[in-house]
KEBA-162003 format. One record per residue (C-alpha): x, y, z; residue in three letters; residue number from 1. Coordinates in steps of 0.05 Angstrom, whole numbers. Each point is the difference from the previous one (the first is absolute). Layout:
residues N
x, y, z, resn, resi
X, Y, Z, ala, NUM
...
END
This chain:
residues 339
x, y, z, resn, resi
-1285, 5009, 2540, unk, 1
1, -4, -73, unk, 2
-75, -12, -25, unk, 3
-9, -29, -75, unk, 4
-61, -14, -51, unk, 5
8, -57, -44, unk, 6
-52, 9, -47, unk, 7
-19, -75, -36, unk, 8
25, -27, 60, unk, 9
-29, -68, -8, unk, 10
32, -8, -75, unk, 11
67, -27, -19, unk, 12
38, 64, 1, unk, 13
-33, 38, 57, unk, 14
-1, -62, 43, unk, 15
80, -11, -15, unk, 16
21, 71, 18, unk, 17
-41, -14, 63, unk, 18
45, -65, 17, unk, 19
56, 41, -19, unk, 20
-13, 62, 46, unk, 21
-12, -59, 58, unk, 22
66, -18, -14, unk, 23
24, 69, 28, unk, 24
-48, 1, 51, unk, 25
-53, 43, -21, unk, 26
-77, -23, 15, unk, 27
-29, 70, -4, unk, 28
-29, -14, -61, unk, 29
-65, 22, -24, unk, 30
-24, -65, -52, unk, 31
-47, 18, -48, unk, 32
-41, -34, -52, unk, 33
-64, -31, -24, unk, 34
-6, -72, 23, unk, 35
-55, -18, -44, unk, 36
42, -54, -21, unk, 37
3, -29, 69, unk, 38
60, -42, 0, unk, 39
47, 47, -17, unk, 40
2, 8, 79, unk, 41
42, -48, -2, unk, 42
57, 41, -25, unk, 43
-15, 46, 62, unk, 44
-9, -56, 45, unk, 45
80, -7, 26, unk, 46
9, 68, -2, unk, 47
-1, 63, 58, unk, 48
-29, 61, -12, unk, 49
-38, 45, 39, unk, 50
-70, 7, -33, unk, 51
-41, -26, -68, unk, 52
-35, 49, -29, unk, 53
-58, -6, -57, unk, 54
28, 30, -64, unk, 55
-76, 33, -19, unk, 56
13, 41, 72, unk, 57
84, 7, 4, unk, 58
7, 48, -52, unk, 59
-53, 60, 20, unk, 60
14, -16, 66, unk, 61
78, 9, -8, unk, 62
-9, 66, -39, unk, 63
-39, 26, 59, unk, 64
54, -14, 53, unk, 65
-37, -72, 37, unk, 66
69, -34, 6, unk, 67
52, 52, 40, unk, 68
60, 14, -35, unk, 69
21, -49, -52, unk, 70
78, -10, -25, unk, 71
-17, -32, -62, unk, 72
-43, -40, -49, unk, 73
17, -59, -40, unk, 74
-55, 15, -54, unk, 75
-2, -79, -29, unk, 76
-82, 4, -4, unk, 77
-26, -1, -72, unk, 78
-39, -43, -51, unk, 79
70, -41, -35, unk, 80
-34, -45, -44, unk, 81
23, 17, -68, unk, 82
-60, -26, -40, unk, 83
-44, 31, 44, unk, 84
-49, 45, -57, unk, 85
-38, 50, 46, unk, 86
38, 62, -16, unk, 87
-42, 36, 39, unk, 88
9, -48, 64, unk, 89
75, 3, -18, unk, 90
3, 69, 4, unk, 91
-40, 17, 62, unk, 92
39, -55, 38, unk, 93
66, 11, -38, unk, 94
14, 77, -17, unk, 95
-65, 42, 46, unk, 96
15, -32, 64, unk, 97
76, 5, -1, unk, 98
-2, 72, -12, unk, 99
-47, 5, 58, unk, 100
50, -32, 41, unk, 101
55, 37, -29, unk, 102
-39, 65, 24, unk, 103
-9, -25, 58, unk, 104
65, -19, 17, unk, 105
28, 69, -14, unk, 106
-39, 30, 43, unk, 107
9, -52, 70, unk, 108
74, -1, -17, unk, 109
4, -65, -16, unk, 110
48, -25, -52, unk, 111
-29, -49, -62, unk, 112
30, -55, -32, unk, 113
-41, -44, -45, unk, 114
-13, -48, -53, unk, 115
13, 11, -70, unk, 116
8, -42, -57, unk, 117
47, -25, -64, unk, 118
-71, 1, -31, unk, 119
8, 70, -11, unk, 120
56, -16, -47, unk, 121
-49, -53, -40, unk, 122
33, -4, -80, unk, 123
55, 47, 16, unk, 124
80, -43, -10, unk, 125
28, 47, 46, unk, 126
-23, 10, 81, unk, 127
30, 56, 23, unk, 128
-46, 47, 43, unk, 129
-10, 52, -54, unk, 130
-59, 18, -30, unk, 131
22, -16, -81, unk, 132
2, -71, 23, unk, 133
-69, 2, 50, unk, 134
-37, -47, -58, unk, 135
-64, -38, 30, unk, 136
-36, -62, -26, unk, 137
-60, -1, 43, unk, 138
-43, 43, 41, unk, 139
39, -26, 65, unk, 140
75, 28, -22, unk, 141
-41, 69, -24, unk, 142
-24, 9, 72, unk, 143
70, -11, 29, unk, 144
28, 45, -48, unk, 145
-52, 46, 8, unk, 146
15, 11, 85, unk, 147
71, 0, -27, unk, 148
-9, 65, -45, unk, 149
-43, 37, 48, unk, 150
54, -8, 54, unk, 151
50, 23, -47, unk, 152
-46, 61, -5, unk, 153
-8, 3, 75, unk, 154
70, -8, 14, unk, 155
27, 35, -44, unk, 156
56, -5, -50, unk, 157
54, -21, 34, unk, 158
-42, -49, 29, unk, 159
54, -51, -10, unk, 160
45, 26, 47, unk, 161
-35, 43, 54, unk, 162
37, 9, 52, unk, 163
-49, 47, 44, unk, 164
-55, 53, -15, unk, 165
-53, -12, -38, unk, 166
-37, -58, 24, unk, 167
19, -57, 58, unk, 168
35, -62, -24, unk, 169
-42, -34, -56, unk, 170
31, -59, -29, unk, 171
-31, -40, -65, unk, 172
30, -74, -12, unk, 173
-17, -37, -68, unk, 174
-1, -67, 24, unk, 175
20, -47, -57, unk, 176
-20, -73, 7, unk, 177
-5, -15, 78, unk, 178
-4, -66, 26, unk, 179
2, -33, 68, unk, 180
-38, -13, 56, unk, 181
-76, 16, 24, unk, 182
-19, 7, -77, unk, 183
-46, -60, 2, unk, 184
-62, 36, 3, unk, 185
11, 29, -69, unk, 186
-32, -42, -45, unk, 187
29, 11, -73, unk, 188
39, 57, 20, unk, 189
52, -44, 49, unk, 190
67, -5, -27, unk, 191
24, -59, -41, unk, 192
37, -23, 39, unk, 193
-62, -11, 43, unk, 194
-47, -28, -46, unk, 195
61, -47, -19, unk, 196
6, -32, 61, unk, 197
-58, -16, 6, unk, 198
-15, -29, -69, unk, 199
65, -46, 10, unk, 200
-36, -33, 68, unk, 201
-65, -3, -44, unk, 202
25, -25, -65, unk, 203
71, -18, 5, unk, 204
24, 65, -41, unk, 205
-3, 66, -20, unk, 206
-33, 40, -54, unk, 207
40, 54, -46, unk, 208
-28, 38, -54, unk, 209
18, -13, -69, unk, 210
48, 46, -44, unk, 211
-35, 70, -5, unk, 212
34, 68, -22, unk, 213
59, -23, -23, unk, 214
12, -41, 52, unk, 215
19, -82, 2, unk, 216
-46, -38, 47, unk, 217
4, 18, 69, unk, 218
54, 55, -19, unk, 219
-40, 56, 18, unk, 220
46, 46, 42, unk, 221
-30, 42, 68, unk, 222
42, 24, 60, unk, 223
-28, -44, 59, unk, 224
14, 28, 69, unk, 225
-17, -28, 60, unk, 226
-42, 21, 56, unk, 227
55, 10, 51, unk, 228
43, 51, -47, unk, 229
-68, 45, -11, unk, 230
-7, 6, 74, unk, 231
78, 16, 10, unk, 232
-4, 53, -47, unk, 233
-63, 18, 32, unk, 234
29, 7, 58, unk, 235
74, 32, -31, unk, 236
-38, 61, -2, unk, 237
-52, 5, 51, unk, 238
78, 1, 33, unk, 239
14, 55, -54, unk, 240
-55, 54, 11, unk, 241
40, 44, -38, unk, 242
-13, -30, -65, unk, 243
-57, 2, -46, unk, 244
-20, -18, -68, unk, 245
-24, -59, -42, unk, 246
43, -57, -6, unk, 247
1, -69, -39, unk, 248
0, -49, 54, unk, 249
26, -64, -35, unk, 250
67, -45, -3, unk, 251
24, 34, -64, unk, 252
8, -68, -29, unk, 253
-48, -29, -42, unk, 254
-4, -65, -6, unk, 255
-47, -57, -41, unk, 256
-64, -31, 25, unk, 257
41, -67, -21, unk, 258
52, 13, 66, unk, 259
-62, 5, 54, unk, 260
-33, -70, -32, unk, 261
71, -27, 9, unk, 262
10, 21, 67, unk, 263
-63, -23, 22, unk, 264
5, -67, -31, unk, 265
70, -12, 24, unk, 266
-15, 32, 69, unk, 267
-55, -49, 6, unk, 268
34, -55, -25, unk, 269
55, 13, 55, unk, 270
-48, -8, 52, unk, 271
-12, -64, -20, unk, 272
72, -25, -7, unk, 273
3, 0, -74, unk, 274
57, 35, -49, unk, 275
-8, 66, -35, unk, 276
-24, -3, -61, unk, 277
29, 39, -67, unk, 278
-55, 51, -34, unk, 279
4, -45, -51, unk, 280
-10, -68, 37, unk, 281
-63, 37, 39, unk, 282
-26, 15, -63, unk, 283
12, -74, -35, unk, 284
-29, -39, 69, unk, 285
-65, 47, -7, unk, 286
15, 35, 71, unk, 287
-7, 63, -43, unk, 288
-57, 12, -47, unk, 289
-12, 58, -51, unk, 290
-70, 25, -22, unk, 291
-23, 40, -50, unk, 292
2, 69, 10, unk, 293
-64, 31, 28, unk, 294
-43, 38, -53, unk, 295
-24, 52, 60, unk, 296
69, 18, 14, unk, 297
29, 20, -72, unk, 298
17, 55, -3, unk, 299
-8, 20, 75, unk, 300
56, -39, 22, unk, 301
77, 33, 23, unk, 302
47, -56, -23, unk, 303
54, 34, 21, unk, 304
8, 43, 62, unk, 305
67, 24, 32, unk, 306
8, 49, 55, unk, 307
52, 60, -15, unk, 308
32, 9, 67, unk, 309
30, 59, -8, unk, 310
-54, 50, 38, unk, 311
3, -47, 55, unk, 312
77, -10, 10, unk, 313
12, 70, -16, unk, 314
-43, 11, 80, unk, 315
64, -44, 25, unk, 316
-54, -65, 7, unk, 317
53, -52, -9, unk, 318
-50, -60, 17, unk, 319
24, -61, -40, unk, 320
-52, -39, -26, unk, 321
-12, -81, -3, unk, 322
-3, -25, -63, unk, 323
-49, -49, -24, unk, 324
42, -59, 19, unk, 325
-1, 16, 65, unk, 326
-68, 39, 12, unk, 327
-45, -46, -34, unk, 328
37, -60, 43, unk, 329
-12, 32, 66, unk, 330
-72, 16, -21, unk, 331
-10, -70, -16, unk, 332
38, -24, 60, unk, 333
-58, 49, 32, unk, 334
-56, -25, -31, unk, 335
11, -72, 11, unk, 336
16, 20, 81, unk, 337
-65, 24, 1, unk, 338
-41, -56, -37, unk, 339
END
């Protein structure tokens, strides 16, 4: 039987690819993570797996042989908060610990595939998975990019495209903007599209930021991709063991923060039997509302992101991804289900 470790199992990623390995039948999971936020068990709560695991005791434990022979691990566990200051918290949870899982996997077999970010990208205009572009803003991206370059070192050059040898499968995706279910406990990290919905049951609309960068109002451009594409690609190569490498996980379309607000509002206003509304119109009636730009973000803040796709289709991943029209609906179709 196929035994897996799902490392931030009770987050939004982790706690997704565990729904999604369900969905083929697999409950030998090993869940770990630190529930000192206590209600994330909730994300866990509908969901099989074999065994929860503390992650102060999973990793040692793991390097020492505790858990048997292990296929794989979804490596989703890490500090994501992108103001977070504590470089030296960052790093430790970030960059030390993954390359003592990394180690660790090499030498139980088992294969790695885990959780990078866009953020390593930060003020670059181009995000392609090669190092003249790797550009940081903040001490979060730094430590992505950081686990990045040392498993380009560990890997070795042709990292990209190893077909056997050197190392066991090890797979890097830099996740763009994810949204979608079991996010809620994020606080000011959760998607827009999360903190939307809920300001347009609070307040009767949603808030934008102003123009910033160049950009009009609310025309600030990211690629959004949902929850359930992350976990197929996940999954496209945990089916793939063949292939290694980083990899831009994204919809390769970016789109403005003015189309989730829209979708939102008019998904909402659906719901309630009333017409879609123009951008326009949403704007006029005061269903969407633009604030000033935040002083702490200047010059921090990606205000345009869109995944290059090549790497990834060049694998033979063909995965078609839902656009914002459609993701951003179902999440909200989601999200009011669940209210």
């Amino acid at each position: 039987m196929t035994r897996i470790v799902v490392t931030g199992a009770a987050g939004f990623i982790g706690s997704n690819i565990i729904k999604g390995l369900n969905a083929r039948g697999i409950d030998d999971i090993i869940a770990v993570d630190d529930l000192k936020q206590g209600d994330k068990f909730r994300n866990l709560a509908g969901l099989r797996i074999a065994d929860y695991v503390d992650a102060d005791i999973f990793y040692e434990a793991f390097a020492g042989g505790s858990y048997g022979q292990i296929e794989a691990v979804f490596h989703e566990g890490a500090c994501s908060d992108t103001m977070e200051l504590d470089g030296k918290y960052m790093m430790a949870n970030n960059y030390t610990l993954s390359c003592q899982l990394f180690h660790a996997c090499q030498k139980r077999g088992a294969r790695l595939l885990y959780a990078s970010s866009a953020a390593t990208y930060g003020g670059s205009d181009t995000f392609r998975e090669e190092p003249a572009f790797e550009l940081p803003l903040n001490v979060y991206g730094y430590s992505k990019l950081l686990f990045d370059q040392r498993m380009r070192r560990e890997c070795g050059s042709d990292f990209q495209r190893t077909k056997a040898g050197k190392t066991n499968q090890v797979v890097g995706f830099r996740y763009f903007n994810v949204y979608g279910p079991h996010e809620q406990h994020k606080g000011r990290m959760a998607s827009v599209a999360y903190h939307q919905f809920h300001q347009f049951h609070a307040e009767g609309k949603v808030k934008l930021f102003g123009d910033y960068g160049g950009y009009a109002a609310g025309g600030q451009m990211r690629d959004f991709v949902y929850i359930d594409d992350v976990v197929a690609v996940n999954l496209w190569f945990f089916d793939h063991p063949g292939e290694s490498g980083i990899y831009n996980l994204g919809t390769g379309q970016a789109q403005p923060f003015n189309d989730v607000a829209l979708t939102v509002v008019n998904t909402l206003r659906e719901q309630r039997g009333e017409s879609a509304l123009s951008l326009q119109q949403a704007a006029a009636d005061g269903l969407i509302e633009y604030i000033a730009f935040p002083e702490a973000l200047r010059g921090k803040y990606q205000s345009y992101t869109q995944a290059d796709l090549s790497a990834l289709r060049s694998t033979g991943c063909q995965h078609a991804f839902a656009n914002v029209q459609s993701g951003v609906r179902a999440y909200v179709q989601a999200l009011t289900a669940s209210r």
